[in-house]
C-alpha positions as CSV (number, residue, x, y, z in Angstrom):
1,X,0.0,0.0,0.0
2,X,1.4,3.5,-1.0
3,X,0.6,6.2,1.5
4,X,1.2,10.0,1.1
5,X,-2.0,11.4,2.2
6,X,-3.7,9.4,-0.1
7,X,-5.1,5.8,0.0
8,X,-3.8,3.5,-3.3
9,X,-3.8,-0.1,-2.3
10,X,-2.8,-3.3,-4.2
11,X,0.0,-1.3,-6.5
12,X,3.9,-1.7,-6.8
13,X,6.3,1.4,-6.5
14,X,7.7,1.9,-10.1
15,X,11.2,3.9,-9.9
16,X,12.5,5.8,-12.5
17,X,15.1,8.7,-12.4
18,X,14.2,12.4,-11.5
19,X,14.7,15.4,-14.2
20,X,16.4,18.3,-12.8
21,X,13.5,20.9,-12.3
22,X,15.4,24.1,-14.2
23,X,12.5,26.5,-13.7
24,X,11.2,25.8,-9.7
25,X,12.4,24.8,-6.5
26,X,9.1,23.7,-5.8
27,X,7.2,20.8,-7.3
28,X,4.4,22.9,-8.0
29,X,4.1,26.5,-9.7
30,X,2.5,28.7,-11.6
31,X,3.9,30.7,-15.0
32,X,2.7,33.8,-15.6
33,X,3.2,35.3,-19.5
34,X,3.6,39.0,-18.8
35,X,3.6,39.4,-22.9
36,X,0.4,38.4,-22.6
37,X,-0.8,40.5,-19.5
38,X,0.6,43.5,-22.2
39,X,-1.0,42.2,-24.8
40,X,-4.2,42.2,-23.2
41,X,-4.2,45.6,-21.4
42,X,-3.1,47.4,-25.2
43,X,-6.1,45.6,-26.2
44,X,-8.6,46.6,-23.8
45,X,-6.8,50.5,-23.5
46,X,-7.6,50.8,-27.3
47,X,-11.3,49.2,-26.5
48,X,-12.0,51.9,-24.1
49,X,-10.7,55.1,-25.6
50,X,-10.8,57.8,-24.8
51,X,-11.6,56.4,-21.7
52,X,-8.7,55.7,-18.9
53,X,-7.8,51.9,-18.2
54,X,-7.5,51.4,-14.5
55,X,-6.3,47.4,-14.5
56,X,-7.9,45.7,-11.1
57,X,-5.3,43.5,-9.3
58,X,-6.9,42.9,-6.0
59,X,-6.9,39.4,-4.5
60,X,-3.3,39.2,-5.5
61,X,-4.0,40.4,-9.5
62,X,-6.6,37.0,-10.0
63,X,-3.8,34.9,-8.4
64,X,-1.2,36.0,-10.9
65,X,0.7,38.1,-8.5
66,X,0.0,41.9,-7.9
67,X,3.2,43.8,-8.2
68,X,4.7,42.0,-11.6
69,X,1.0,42.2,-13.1
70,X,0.7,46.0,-11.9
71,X,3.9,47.2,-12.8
72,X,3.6,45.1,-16.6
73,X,-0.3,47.0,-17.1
74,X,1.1,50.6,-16.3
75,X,3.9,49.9,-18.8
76,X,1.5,48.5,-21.6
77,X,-0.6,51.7,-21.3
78,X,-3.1,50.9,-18.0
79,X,-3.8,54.5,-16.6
80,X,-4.3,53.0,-12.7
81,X,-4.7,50.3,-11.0
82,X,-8.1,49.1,-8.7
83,X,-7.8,47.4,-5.7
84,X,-10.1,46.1,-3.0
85,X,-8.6,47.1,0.9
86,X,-5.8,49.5,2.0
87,X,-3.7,46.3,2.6
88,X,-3.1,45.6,-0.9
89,X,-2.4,49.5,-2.0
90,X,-0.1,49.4,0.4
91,X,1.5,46.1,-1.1
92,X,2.0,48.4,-5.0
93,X,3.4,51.6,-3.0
94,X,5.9,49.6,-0.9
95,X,7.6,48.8,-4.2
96,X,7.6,52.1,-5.6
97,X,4.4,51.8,-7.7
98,X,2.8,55.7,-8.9
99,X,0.6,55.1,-10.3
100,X,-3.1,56.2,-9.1
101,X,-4.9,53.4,-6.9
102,X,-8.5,53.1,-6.3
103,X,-9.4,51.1,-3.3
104,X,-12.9,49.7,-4.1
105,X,-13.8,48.4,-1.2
106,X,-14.9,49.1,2.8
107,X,-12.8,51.6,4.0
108,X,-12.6,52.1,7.7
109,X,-12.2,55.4,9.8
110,X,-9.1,54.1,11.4
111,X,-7.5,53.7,8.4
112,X,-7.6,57.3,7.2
113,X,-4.4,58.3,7.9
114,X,-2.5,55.4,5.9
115,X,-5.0,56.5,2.9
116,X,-3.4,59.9,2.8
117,X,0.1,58.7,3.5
118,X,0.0,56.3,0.8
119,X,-1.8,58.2,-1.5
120,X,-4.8,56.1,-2.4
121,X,-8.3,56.8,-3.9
122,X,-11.0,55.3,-1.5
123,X,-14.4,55.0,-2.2
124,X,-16.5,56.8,0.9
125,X,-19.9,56.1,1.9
126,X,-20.0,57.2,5.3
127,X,-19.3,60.6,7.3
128,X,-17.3,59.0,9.6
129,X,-14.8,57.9,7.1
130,X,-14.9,61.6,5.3
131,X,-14.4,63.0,8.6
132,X,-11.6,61.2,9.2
133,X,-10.0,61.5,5.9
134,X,-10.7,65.2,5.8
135,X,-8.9,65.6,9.4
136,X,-5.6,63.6,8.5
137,X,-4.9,65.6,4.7
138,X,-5.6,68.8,6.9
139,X,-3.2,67.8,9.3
140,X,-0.9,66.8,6.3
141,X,-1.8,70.0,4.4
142,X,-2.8,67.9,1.4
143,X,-6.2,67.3,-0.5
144,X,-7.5,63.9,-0.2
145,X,-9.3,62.4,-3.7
146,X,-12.0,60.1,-2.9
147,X,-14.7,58.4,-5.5
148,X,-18.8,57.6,-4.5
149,X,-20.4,55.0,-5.5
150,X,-24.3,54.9,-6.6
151,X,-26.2,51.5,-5.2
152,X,-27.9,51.2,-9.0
153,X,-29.2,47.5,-8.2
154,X,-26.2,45.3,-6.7
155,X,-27.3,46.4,-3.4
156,X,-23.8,45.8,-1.9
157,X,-22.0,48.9,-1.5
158,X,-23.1,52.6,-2.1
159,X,-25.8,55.0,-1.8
160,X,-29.1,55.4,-3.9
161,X,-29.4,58.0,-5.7
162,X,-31.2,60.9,-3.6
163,X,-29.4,59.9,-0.5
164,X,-25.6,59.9,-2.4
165,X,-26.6,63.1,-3.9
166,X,-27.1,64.9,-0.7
167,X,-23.9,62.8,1.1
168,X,-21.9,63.9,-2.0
169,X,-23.0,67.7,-1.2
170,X,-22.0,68.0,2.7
171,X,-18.6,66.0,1.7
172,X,-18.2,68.4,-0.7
173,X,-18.2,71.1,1.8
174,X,-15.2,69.7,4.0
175,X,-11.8,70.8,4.3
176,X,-8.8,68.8,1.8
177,X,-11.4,67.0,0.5
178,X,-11.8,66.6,-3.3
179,X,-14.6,64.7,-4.6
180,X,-13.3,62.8,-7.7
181,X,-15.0,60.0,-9.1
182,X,-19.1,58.9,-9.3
183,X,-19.0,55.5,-10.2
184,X,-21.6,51.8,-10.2
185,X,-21.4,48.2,-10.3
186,X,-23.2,46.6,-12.7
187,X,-25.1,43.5,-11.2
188,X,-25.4,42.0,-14.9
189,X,-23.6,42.5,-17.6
190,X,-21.7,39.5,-17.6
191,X,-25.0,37.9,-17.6
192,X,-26.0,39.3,-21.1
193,X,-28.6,41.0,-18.8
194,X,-28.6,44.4,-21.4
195,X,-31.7,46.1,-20.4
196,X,-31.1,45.6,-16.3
197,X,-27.3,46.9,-17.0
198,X,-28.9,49.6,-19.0
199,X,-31.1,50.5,-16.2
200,X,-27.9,51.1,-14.0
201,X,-26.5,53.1,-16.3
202,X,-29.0,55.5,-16.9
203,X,-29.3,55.4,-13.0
204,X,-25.8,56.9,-13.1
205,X,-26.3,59.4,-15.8
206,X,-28.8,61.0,-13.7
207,X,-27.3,60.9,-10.4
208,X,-24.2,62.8,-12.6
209,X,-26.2,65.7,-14.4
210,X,-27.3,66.4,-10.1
211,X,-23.3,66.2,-9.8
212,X,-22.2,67.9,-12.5
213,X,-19.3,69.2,-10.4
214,X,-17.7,65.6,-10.1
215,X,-15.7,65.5,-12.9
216,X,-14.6,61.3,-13.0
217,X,-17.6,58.8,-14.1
218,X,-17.4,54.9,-14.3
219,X,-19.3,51.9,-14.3
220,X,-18.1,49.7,-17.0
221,X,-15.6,46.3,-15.8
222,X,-14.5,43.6,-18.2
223,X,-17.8,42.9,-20.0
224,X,-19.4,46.1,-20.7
225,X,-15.8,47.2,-21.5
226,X,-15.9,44.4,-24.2
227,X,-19.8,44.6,-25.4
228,X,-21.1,47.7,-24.2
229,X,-18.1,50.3,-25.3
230,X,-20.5,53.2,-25.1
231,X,-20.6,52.6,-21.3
232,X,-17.0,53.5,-21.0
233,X,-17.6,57.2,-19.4
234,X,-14.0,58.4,-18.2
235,X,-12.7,55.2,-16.7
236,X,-12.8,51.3,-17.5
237,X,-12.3,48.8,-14.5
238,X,-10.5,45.9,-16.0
239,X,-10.3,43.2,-14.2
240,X,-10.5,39.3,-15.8
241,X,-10.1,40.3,-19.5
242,X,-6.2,41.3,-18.7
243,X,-5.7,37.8,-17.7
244,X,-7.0,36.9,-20.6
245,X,-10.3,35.0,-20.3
246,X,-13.8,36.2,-21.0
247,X,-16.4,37.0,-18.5
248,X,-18.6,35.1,-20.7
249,X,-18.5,33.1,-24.0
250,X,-17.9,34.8,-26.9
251,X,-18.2,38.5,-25.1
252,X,-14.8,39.4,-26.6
253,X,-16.0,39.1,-30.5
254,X,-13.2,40.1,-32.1
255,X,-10.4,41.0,-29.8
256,X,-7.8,37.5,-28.9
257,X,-7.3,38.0,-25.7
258,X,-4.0,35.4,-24.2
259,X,-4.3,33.6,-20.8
260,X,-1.4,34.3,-18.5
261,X,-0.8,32.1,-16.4
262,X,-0.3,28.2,-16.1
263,X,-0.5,26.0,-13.2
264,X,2.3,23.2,-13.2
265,X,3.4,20.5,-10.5
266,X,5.5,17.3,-11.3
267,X,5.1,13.9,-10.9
268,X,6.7,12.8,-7.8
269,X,6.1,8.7,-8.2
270,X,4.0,6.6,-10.6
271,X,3.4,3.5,-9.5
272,X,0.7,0.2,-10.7
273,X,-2.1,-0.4,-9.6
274,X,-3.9,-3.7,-10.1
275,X,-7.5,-4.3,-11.0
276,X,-9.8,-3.8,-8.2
277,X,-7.0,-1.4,-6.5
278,X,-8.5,2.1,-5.8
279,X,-7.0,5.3,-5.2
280,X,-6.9,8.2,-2.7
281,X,-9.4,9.0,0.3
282,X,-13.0,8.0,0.5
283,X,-11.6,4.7,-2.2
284,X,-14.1,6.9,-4.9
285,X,-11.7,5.3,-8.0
286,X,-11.0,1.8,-8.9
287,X,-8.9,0.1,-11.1
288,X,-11.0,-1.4,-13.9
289,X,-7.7,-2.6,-15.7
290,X,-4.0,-3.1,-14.9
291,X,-3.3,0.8,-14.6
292,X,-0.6,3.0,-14.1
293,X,-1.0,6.1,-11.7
294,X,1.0,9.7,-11.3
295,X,1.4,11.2,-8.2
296,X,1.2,15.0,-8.5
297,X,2.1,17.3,-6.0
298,X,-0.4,19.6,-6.1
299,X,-3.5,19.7,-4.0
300,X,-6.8,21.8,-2.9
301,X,-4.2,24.0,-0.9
302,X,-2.4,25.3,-3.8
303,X,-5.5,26.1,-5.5
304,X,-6.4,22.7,-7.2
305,X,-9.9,22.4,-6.0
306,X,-11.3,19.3,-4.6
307,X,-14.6,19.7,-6.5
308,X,-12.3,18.7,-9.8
309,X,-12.0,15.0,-8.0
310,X,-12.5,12.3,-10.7
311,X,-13.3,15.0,-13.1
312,X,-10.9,17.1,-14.3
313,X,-7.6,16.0,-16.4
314,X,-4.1,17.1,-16.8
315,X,-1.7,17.1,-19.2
316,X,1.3,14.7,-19.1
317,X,3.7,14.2,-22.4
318,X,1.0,16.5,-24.1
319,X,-1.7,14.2,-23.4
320,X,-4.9,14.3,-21.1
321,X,-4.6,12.1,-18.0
322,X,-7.7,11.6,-16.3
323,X,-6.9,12.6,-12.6
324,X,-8.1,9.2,-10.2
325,X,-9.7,9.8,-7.2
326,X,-9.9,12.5,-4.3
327,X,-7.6,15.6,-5.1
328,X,-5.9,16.1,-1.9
329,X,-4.9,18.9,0.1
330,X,-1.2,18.5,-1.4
331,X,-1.3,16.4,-4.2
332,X,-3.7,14.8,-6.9
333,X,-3.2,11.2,-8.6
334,X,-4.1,10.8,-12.2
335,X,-4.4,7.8,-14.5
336,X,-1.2,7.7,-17.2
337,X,-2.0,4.2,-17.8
338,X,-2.3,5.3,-22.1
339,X,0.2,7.8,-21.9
340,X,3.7,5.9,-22.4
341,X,6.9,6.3,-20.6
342,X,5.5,8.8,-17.8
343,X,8.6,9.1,-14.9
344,X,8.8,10.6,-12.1
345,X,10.0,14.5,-12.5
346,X,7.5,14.9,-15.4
347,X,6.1,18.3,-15.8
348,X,2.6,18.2,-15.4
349,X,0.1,20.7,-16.5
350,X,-3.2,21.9,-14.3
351,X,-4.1,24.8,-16.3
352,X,-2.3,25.8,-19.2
353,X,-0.7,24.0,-22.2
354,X,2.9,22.0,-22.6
355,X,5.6,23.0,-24.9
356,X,3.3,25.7,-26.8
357,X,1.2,23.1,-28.0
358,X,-2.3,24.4,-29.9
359,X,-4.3,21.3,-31.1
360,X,-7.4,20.8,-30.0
361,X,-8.0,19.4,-26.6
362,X,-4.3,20.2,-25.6
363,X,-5.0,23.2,-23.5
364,X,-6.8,23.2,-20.3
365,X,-8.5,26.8,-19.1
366,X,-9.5,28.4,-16.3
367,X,-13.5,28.3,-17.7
368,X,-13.0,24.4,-18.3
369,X,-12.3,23.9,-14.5
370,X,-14.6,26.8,-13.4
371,X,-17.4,24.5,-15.1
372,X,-16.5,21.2,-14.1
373,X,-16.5,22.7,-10.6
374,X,-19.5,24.4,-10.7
375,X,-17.6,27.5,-10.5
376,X,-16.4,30.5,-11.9
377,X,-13.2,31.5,-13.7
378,X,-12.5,34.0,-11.3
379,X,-12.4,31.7,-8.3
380,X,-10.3,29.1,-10.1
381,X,-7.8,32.2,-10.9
382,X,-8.1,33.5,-7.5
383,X,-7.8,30.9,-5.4
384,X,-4.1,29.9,-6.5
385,X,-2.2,30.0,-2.7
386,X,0.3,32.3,-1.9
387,X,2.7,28.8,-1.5
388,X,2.3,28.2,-5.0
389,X,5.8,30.0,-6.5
390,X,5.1,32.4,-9.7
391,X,7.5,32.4,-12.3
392,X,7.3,35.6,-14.6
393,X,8.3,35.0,-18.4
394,X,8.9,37.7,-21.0
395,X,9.9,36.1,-24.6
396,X,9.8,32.9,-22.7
397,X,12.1,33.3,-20.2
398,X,11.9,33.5,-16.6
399,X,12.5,37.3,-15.9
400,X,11.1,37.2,-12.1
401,X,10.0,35.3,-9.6
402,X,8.2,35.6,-6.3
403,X,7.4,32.5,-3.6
404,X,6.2,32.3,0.2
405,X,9.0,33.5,1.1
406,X,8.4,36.9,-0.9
407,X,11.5,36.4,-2.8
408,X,11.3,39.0,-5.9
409,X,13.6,41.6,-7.5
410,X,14.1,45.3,-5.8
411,X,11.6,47.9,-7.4
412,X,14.4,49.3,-9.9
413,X,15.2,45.4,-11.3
414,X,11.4,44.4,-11.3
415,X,11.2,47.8,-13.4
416,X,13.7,46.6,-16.1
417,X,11.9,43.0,-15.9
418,X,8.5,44.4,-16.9
């Protein structure tokens, strides 16, 4: 019986040498193509012009890494960047990032003071946090910007209309405050929901022509950005489509947007397995043949989510393996039993494709696990750990890297890198 934090009984250890792993140090990573995080952004910038590009790279850019992915969309023509908590603006000025920063999310009094010391655009929706913000750039003798948002229908954050109106009035009227940006969320658009999306918009035209003083409007994100570009206004909010996926099929039309990043492990141990052995917790796989099984070291807590048991595939040797059993927190076993010659230290591939492989079936996506899941692409992106080492490629070639143990180039070499 083979043991490893998975269950495979009645098999025989096969032992085969181990390739030297030239682009990790661990057995499981993720690539990240910042050609193609440029190539996307140039894209989407020419989509929404005149309007600004502000690329979102909260929750750690999608899981592809926020400073690399920040610093390679201001150089490809992104405007500013949107991010979710004071935590993670913090994270882009500490390595010398500019640029203007939106912070989208709650914003809390005490947190005032780092706002206007790191120089960050909140969104306000209470006096308490305007007073606050109003009393530290006083004390700092600076104006502070902040951005409103309209509650147009997602009924999370914001005002509606009458009420943000009369807030955006008495904020007007305090000291180093400077009322920026009007903005919405639209509840639907990714849902091909046009007339509710509509609805919102319109909902923010009005609320503006009673603001005319606010000069910044926005409401579109990735999928009005790519099917509605007469939403754009003065600012699009792109988040998904600069990692190069599709809030929804066929939303893009035209424009070819690139996936960034790939999701690799190797195979730390194949071994047989006779008919009638099963494999992994719970024994939910059996051997219906003699069969050959890969061990690979990744698991639910880098990201591989345990949904994908006995459904998903990877590839091996550029071929789809079927994975076997319970995905585990650390690993995942898959059948290689048609693949021939698969050894330990193989590359395998979660999300992405091997050796720039196109034909089809060869690639595995983001949406493809997101469905089989009965999720979306976002929380597949997303929920890639912070264990999981990123490699950052330009022309194919590792150019940075950054790992749990925040290993990454100093702000001046991560510059030249992007």
């Amino acid at each position: 019986m083979f043991a490893l934090g998975c269950l495979l009984s009645h098999c025989t250890v096969l032992r085969y040498p181990s390739p030297v792993n030239s682009r990790s140090h661990r057995p499981c990573w993720a690539e990240i193509d910042l050609d193609a995080i440029a190539h996307n952004v140039r894209l989407l910038a020419a989509r929404a012009a005149p309007a600004r590009l502000f690329a979102i790279v909260k929750a750690n850019a999608y899981g592809h890494g926020a400073v690399p992915i920040a610093r390679a969309a201001i150089d490809a023509g992104a405007a500013g960047l949107g991010v979710v908590c004071v935590d993670e603006g913090e994270e882009l000025r500490l390595t010398g990032i500019d640029a203007p920063i939106l912070v989208l999310g709650y914003t809390q009094p005490s947190e005032a003071e780092r706002i206007v010391e790191l120089r960050l655009t909140p969104v306000v929706g209470s006096m308490q946090v305007a007073l606050a913000l109003s009393a530290a750039a006083s004390a700092r003798g600076v104006s502070q910007r902040i951005h409103l948002e309209l509650e147009s229908g997602l009924n999370r954050h914001g005002l509606p209309l009458d009420a943000l109106v009369a807030f955006a009035e008495r904020v007007r009227a305090l000291p180093a405050i400077e009322v920026e940006g009007l903005f919405t969320h639209f509840a639907a658009a990714e849902e091909g929901d046009t007339a509710f999306t509509r609805a919102q918009y319109d909902a923010l035209m009005e609320t503006s022509a009673r603001l005319p003083w606010i000069p910044v409007r926005h409401c579109a994100a990735s999928a009005s950005a790519l099917n509605a570009p007469g939403m754009a206004l003065d600012i699009v909010r792109a988040g998904l489509a600069i990692y190069g996926y599709e809030p929804a099929p066929g939303i893009a039309g035209d424009l070819e947007l690139r996936p960034a990043l790939s999701l690799r492990a190797r195979v730390a141990r194949v071994i047989d397995v006779e008919p009638g052995g099963t494999v992994g917790y719970g024994r939910t796989w059996t051997a219906a043949r003699p069969s050959r099984i890969a061990l690979i070291m990744c698991g639910y807590a880098d990201g591989y989510r345990r949904a994908l048991s006995n459904k998903s595939s990877v590839l091996v040797r550029g071929q789809r393996a079927p994975i076997a059993g319970r995905i585990a927190m650390d690993m995942c076993m898959a059948d290689v039993t048609d693949i021939p010659g698969v050894v330990e230290g193989d590359e395998a591939v979660l999300i992405g494709e091997q050796d720039g492989a196109r034909r089809d079936g060869d690639r595995i996506d983001a949406d493809e696990l997101a469905e089989l899941a009965d999720t979306i692409s976002w929380e597949i992106l997303a929920g890639i750990s912070a264990r999981v080492p990123r490699l950052y490629l330009r022309g194919g070639e590792v150019t940075a890297t950054t790992d749990l143990n925040h290993r990454q180039p100093e702000p001046e070499a991560a510059t030249r890198a992007v």
